[in-house]
C-alpha positions as CSV (number, residue, x, y, z in Angstrom):
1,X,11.7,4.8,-25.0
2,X,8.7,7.1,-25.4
3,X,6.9,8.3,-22.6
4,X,4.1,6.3,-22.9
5,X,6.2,3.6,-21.8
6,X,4.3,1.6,-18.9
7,X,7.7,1.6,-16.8
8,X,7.7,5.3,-16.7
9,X,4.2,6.8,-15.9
10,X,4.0,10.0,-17.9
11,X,2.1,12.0,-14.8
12,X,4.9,11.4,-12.8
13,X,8.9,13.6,-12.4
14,X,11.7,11.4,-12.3
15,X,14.7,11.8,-9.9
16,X,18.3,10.7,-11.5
17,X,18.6,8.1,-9.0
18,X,15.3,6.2,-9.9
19,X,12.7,7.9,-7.6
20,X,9.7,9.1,-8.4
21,X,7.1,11.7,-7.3
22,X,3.2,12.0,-7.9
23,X,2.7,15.7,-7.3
24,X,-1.0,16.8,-6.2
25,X,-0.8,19.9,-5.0
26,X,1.7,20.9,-2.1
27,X,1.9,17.0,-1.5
28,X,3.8,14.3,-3.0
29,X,4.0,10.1,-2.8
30,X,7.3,9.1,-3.3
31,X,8.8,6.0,-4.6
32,X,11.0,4.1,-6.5
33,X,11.2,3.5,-10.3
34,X,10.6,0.6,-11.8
35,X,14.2,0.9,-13.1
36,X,15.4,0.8,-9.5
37,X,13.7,-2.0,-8.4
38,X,14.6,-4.0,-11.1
39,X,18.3,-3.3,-10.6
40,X,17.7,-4.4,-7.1
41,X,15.7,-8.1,-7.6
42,X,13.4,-9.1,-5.0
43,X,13.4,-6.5,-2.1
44,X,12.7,-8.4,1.0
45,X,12.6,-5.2,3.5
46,X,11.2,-1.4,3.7
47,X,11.9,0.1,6.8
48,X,9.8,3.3,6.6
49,X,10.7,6.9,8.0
50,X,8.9,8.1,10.8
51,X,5.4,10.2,10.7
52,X,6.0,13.8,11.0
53,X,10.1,13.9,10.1
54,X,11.0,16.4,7.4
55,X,13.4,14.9,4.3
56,X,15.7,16.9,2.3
57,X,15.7,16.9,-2.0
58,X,18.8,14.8,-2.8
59,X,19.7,13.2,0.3
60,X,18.7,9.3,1.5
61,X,15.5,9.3,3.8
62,X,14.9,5.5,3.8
63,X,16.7,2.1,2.8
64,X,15.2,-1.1,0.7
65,X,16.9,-4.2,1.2
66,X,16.8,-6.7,-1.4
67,X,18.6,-9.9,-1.8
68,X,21.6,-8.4,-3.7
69,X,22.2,-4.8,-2.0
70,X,21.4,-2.7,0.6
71,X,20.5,0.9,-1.3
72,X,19.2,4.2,-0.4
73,X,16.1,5.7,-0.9
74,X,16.7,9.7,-2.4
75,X,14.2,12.6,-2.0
76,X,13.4,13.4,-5.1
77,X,12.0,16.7,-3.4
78,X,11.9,18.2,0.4
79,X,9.1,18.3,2.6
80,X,7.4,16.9,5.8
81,X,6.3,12.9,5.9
82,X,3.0,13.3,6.3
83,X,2.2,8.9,5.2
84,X,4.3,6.1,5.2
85,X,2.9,3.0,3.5
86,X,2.6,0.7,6.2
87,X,1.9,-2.3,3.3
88,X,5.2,-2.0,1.4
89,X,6.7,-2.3,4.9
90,X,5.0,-5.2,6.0
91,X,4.9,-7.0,2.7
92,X,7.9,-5.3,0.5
93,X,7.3,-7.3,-2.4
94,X,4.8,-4.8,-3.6
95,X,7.5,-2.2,-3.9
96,X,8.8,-5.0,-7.1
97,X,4.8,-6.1,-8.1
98,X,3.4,-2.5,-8.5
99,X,6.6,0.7,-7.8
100,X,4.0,3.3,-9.1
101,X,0.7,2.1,-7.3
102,X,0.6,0.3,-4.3
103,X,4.7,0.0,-3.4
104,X,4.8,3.6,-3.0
105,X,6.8,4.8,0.1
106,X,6.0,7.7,1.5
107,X,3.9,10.8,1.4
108,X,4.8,14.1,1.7
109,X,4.1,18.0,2.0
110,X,6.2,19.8,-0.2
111,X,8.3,22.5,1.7
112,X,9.2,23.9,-1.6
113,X,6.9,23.2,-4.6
114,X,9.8,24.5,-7.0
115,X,12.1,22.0,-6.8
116,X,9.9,20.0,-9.1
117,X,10.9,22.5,-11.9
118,X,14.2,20.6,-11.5
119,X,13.2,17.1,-12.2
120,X,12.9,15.2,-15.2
121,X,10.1,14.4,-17.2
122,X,9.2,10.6,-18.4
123,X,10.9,10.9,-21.7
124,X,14.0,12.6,-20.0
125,X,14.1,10.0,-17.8
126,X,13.5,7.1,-20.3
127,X,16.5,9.2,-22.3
128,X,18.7,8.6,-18.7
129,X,18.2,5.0,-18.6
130,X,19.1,4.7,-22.9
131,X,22.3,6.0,-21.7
């Protein structure tokens, strides 16, 4: 894979298990890879976190249901929820139609920017996935 490969957005860092953040700033949107929803088939519910809770890097802050599994949602970094996307939530099939744009899950403020340094890039990620 190179990292101009669609499924993994260059601009975004890569969590080992299939998140994703957009970092602008001190704030991040998280969501899932494209990877992870394809693994999953058609997710069918999002229940969201709530407004203003804090998440920790590494540990589960939400759950997708699809119909095959039940699976966690990982922080690919900490911080303090400060969006939830109401739309995935309502209609979760945009977490499968568009994982990068409009599925995203949550937005956050970044209680420590560094923890980026440890994530991977798009072509370490696509390298993951090759196995």
């Amino acid at each position: 894979m190179s990292d101009s490969n669609p499924e993994n957005p260059p601009d975004l860092r890569y969590h080992p298990a299939h998140d994703w953040a957009r970092i602008e700033g001190d704030e991040a949107t998280f969501g899932i890879t494209w990877y992870a929803q394809d693994s999953l088939g058609e997710v069918v519910f999002f229940e969201p976190p709530e407004l203003g809770g804090t998440i920790a890097k590494d540990h589960s802050y939400a759950e997708v249901e699809s119909v095959k599994a039940v699976s966690e949602v990982i922080a690919p970094l900490s911080g303090e929820i400060i969006a939830v996307n109401d739309a995935a939530a309502a209609s979760p099939q945009l977490i499968n139609d568009d994982p990068y744009g409009e599925g995203w899950l949550v937005r956050v403020r970044l209680g420590d920017p560094a923890e980026a340094e440890a994530l991977l890039d798009a072509a370490a990620y696509g390298e993951l996935l090759a196995g």
